[in-house]
Backbone as CSV, one residue per row, in Angstrom:
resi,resn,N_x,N_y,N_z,CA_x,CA_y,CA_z,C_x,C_y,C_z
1,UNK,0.854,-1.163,0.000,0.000,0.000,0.000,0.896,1.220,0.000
2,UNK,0.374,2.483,-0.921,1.623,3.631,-1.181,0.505,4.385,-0.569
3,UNK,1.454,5.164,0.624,1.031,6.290,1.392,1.137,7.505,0.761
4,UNK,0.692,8.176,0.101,0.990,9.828,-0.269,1.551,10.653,0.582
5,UNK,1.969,11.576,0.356,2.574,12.749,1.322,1.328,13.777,1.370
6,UNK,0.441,13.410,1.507,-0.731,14.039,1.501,-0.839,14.965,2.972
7,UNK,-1.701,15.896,3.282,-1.296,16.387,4.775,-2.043,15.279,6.088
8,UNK,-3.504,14.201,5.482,-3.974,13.601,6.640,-2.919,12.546,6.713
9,UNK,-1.725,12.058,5.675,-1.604,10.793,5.874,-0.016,11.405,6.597
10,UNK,0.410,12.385,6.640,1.465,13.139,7.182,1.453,12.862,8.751
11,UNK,0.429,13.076,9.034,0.503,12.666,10.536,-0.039,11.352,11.093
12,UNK,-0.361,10.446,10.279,-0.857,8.964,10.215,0.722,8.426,10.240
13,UNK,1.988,8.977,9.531,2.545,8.336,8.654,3.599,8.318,10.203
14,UNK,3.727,9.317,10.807,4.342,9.825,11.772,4.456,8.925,13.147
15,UNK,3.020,8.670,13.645,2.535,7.686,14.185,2.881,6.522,14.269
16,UNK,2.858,6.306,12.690,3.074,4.628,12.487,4.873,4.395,12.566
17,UNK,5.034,5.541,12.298,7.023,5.255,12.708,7.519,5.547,14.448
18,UNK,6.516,6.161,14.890,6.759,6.322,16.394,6.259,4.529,16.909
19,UNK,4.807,4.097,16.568,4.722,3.159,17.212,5.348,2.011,16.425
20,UNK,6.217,1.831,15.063,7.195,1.076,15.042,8.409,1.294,15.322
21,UNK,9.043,2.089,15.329,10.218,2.280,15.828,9.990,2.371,17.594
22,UNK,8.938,1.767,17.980,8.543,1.558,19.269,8.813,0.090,19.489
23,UNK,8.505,-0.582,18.513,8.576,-2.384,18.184,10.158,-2.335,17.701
24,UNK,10.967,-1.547,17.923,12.432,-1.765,16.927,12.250,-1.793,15.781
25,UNK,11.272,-1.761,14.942,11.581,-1.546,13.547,11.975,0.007,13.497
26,UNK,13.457,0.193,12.426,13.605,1.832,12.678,14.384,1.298,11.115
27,UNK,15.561,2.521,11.039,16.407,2.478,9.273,15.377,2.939,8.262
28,UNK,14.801,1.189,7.763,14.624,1.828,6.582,13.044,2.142,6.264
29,UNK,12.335,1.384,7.638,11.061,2.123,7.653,10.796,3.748,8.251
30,UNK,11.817,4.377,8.719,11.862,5.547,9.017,12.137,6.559,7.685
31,UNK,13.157,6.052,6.889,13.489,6.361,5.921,12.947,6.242,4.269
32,UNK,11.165,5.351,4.787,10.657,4.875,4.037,9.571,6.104,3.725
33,UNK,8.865,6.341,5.174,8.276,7.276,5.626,8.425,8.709,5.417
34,UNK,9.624,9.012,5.751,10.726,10.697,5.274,9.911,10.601,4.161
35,UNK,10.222,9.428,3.067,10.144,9.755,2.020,8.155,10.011,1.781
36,UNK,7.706,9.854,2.449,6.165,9.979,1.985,5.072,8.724,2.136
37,UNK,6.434,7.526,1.539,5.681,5.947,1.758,6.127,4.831,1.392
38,UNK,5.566,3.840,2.175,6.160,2.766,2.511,4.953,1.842,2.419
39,UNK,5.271,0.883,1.840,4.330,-0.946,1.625,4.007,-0.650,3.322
40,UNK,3.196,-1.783,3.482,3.362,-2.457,4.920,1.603,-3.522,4.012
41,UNK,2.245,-4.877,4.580,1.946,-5.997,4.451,1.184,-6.708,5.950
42,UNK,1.010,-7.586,5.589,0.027,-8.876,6.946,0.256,-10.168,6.844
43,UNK,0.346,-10.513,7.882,0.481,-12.128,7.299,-0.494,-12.703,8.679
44,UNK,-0.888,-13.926,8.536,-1.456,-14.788,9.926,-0.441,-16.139,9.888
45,UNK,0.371,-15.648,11.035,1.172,-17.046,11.223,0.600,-18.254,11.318
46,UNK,-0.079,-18.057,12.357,-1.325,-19.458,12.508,-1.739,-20.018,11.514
47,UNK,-1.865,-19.419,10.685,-2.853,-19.966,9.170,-1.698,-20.736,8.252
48,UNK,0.056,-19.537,8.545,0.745,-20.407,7.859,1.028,-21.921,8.410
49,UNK,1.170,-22.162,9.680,1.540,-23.151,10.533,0.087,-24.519,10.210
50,UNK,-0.807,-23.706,10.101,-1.428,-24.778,10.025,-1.909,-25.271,8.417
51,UNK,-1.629,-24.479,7.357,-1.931,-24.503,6.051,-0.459,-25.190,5.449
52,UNK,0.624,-24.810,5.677,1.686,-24.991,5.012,2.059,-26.939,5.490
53,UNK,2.638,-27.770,4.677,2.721,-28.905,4.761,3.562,-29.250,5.985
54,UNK,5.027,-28.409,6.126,5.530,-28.989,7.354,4.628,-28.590,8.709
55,UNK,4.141,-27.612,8.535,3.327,-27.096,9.533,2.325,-28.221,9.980
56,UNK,1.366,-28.710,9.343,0.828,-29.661,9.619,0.875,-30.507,10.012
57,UNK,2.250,-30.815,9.530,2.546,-32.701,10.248,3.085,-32.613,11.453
58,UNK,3.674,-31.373,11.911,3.938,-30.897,12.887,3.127,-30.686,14.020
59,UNK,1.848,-30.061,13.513,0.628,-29.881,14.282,-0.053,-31.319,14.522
60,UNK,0.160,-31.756,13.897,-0.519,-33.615,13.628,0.255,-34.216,14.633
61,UNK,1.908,-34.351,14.676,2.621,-34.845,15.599,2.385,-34.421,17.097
62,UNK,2.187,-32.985,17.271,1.769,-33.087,18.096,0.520,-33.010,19.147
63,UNK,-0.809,-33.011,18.303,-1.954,-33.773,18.377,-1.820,-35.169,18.756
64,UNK,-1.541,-35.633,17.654,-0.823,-37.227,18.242,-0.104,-37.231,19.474
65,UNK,0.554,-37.100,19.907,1.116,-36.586,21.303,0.138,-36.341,22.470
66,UNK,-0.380,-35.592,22.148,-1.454,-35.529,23.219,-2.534,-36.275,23.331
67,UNK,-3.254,-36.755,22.060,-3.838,-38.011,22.566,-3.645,-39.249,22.786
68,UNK,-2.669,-39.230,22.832,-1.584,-40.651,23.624,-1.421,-40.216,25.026
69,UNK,-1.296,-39.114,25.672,-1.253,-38.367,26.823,-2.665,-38.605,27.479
70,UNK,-3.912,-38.246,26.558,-5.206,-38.124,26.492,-5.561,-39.751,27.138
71,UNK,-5.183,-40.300,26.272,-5.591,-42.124,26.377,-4.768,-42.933,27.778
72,UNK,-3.926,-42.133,28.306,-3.288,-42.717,29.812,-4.169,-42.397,30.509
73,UNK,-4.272,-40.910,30.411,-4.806,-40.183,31.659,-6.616,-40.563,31.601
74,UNK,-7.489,-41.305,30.049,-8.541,-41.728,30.890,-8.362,-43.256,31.368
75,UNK,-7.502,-44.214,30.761,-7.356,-45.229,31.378,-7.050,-45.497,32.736
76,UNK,-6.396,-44.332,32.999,-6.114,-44.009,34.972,-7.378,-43.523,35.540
77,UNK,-8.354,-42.874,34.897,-9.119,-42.252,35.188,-10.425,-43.781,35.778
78,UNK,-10.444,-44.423,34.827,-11.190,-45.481,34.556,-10.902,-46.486,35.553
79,UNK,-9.206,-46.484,36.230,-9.380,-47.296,37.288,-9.574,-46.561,38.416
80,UNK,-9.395,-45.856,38.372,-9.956,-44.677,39.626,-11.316,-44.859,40.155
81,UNK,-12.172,-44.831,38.987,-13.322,-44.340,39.106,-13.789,-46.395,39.784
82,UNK,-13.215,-47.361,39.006,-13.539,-48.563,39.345,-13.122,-48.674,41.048
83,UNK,-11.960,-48.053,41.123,-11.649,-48.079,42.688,-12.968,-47.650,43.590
84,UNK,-13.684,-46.635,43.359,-14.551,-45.912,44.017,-15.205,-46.793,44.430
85,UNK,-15.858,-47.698,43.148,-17.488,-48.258,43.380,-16.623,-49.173,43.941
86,UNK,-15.490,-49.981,43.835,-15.140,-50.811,44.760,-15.564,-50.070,46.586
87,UNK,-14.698,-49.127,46.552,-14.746,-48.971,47.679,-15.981,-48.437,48.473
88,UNK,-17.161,-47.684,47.260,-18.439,-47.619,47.693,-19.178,-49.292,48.349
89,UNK,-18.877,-50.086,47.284,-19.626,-51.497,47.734,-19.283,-52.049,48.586
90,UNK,-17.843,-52.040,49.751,-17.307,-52.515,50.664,-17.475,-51.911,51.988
91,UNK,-18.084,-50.690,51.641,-18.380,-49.903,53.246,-18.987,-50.521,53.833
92,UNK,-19.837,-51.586,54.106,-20.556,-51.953,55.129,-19.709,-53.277,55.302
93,UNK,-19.053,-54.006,54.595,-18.213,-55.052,54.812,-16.527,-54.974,55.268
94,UNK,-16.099,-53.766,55.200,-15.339,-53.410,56.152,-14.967,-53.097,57.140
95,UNK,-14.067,-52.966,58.038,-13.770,-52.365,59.409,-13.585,-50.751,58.868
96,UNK,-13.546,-50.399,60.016,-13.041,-48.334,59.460,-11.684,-48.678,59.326
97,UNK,-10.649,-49.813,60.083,-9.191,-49.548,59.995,-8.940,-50.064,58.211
98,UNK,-9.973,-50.863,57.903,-9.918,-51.445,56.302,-10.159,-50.306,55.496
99,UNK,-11.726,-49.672,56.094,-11.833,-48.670,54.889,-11.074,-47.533,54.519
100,UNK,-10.338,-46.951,56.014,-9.392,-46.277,55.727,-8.593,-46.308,55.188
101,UNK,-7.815,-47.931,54.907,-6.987,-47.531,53.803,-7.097,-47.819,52.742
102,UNK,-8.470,-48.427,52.532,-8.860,-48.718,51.002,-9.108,-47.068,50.587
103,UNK,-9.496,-45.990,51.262,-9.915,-44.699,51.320,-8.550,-44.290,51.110
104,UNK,-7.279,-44.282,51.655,-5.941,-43.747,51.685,-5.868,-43.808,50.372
105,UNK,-5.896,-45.447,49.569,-5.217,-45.814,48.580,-5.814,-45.179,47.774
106,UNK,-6.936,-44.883,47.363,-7.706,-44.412,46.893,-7.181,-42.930,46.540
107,UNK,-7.100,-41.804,47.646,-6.768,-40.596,47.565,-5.368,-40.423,46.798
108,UNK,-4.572,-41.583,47.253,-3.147,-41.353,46.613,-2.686,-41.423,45.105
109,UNK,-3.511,-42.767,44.752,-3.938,-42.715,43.274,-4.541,-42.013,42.765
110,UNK,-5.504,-40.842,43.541,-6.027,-39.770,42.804,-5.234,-39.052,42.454
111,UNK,-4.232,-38.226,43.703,-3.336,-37.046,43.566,-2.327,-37.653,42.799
112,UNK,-2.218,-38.571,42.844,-0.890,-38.950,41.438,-1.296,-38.751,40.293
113,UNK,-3.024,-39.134,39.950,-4.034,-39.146,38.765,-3.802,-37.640,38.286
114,UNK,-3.883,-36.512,39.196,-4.150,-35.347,39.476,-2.504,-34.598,38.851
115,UNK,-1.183,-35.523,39.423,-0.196,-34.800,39.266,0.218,-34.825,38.082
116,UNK,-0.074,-36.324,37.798,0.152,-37.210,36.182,-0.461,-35.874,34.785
117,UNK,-1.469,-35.711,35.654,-2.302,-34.738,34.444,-1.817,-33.618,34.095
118,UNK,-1.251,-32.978,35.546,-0.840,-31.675,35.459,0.344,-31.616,34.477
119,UNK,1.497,-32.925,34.845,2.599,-32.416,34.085,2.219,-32.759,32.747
120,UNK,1.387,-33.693,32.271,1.159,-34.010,31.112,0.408,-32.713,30.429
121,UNK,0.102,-31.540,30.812,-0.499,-30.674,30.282,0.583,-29.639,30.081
122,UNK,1.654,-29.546,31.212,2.899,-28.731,31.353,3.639,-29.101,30.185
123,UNK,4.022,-30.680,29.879,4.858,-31.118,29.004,4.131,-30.541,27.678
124,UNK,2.942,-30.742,27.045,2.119,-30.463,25.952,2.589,-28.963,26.247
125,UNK,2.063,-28.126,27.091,2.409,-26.384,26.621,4.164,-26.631,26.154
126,UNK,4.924,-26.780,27.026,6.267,-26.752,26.826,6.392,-27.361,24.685
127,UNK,5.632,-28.238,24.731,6.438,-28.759,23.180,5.335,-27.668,22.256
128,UNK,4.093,-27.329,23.065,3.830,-26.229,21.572,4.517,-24.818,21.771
129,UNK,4.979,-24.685,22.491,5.615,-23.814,22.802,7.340,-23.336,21.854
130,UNK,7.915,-24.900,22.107,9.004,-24.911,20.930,8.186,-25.229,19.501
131,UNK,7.228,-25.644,19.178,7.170,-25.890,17.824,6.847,-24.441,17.578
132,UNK,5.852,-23.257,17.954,5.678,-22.272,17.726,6.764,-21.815,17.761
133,UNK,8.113,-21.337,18.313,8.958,-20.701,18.234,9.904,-21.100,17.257
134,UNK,10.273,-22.553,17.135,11.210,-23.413,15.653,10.172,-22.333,14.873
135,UNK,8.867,-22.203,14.582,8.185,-22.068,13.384,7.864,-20.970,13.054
136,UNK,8.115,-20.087,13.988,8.397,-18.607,13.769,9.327,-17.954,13.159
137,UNK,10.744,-18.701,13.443,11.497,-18.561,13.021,11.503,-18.684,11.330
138,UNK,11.168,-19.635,11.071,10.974,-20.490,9.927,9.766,-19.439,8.920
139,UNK,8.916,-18.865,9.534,7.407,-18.258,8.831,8.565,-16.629,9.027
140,UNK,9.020,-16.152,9.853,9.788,-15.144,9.283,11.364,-14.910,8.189
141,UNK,11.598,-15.856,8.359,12.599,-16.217,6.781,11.748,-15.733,5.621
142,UNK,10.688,-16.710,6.102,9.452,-17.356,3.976,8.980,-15.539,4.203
143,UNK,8.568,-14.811,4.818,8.013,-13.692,5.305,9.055,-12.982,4.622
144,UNK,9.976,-12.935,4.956,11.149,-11.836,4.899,11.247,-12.133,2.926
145,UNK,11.113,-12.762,2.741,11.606,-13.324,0.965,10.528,-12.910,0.280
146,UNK,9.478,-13.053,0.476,8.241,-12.443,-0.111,7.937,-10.825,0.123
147,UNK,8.173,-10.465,1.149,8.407,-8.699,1.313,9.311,-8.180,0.476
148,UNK,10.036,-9.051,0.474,11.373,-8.364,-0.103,11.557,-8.234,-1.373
149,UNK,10.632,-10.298,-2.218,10.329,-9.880,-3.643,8.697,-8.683,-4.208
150,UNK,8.040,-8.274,-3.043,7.396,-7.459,-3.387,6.951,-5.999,-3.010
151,UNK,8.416,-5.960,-2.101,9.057,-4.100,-2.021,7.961,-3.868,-0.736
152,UNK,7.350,-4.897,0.215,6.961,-4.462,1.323,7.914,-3.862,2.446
153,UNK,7.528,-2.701,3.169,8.699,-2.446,3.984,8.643,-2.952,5.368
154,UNK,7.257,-3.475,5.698,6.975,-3.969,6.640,5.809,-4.352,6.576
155,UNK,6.027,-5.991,7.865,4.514,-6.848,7.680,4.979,-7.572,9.041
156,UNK,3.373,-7.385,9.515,2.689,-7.490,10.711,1.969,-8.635,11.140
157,UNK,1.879,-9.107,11.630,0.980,-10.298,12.451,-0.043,-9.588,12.392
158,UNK,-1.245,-9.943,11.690,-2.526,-9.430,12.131,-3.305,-10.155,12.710
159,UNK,-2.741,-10.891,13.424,-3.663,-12.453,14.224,-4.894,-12.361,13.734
160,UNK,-5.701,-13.706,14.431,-6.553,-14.686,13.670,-7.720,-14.099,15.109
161,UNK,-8.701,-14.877,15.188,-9.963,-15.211,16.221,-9.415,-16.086,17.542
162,UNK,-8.802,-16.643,17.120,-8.321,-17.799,18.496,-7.240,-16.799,18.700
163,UNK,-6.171,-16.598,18.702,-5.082,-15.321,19.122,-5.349,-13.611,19.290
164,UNK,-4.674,-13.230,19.564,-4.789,-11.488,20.081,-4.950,-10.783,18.085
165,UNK,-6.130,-10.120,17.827,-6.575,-9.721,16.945,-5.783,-8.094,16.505
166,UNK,-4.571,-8.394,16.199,-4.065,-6.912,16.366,-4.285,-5.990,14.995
167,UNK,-5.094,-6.266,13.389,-5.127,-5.523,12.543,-6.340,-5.874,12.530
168,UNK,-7.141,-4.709,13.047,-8.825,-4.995,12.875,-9.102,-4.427,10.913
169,UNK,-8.161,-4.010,10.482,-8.627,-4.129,8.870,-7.504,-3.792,7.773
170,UNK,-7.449,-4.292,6.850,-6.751,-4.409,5.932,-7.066,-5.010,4.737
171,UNK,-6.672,-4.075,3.780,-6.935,-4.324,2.356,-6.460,-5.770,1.856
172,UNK,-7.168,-6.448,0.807,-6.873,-7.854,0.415,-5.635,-7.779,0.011
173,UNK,-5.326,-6.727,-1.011,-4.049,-7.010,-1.445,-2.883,-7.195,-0.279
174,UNK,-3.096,-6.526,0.787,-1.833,-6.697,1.706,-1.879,-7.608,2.669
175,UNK,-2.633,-8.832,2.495,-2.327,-9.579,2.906,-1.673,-10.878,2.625
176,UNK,-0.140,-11.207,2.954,0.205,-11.802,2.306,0.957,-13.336,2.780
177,UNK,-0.584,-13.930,4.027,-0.286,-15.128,4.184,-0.188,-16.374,3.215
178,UNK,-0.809,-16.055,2.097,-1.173,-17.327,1.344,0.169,-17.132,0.424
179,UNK,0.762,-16.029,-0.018,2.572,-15.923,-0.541,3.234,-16.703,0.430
180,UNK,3.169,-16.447,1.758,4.209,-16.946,2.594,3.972,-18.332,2.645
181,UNK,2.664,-19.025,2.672,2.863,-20.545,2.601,3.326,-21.108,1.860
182,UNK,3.304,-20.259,0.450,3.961,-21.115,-0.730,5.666,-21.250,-0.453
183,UNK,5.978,-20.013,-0.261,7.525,-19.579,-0.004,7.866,-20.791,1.338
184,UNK,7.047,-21.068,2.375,7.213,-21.553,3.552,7.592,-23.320,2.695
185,UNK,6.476,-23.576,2.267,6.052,-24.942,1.145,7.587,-25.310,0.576
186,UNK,7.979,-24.278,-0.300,9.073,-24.305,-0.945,10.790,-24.500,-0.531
187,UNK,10.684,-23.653,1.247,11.947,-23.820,1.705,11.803,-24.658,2.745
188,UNK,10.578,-25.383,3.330,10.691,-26.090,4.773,9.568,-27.653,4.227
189,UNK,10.366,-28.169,3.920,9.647,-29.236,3.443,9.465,-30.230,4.506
């Protein structure tokens, strides 16, 4: 998109180099600006990550991952829950020193049930956590090659609905996630 040196877009233009050169972008988008105007582009990472082929199998792997995580934690769940009615149907055929520790055993296999889950949810954030960051890396390379073959001076995350929505509008042409998947397609197989 070409900004004019027009007088409303003069102080639009001003703005947009204060609050990027607020993000560290400075050089040649400052110098883009001086001049009157500068591209600025969009992309939705998310869309590349999940559209682009390595992205997927990636996202698949670790889906898969978690419902293998998913499938322990109800099979534990399942003897848990069998423990109960055990130990519901034995209350009157026990002593209290019995039921107590059929009751102990019970609680302990829960909070393990309980701890089992937690880290298994810790471990899952932790690995999307590196695949998002490997893949950031990776979606700003394919990003950087496509700006560059089409004289953008800068491009933005305009997140999606499920993430923080930071470009509430933008013209079709400048958006240029579906370039970057191809470029992504092409160098990250």
């Amino acid at each position: 998109m070409m900004i004019p040196n027009v007088l409303g877009f003069k102080k639009l233009s001003t703005i947009l180099i204060i609050g990027f050169c607020s993000l560290g972008l400075t050089g040649e988008l400052a110098l883009a600006a001086k001049k009157g105007s500068f591209r600025l582009g969009v992309i939705d990472p998310q869309a590349v990550i999940e559209k682009s082929k390595a992205g997927s199998r990636a996202l698949a792997g670790l889906k898969e991952h978690a419902q293998a995580r998913e499938t322990v934690m109800k099979n534990d769940q399942k003897e848990l829950e069998k423990l109960q009615e055990e130990l519901e149907a034995s209350k009157d055929k026990l002593s209290a020193a019995e039921q107590k520790v059929k009751q102990d055993r019970f609680s302990q296999k829960f909070q393990e049930w309980q701890k089992r889950g937690q880290e298994f949810q810790n471990e899952l954030g932790m690995k999307q956590k590196e695949l998002v960051q490997e893949y950031m890396k990776k979606i700003e390379e394919a990003t950087k090659i496509v700006a560059k073959r089409h004289g953008f001076d800068v491009v933005i995350d305009k997140g999606s609905q499920s993430t923080l929505k930071i470009v509430l509008y933008h013209r079709d042409g400048l958006d240029l996630t579906n370039e970057v998947i191809k470029e992504f397609n092409k160098r990250f197989k």
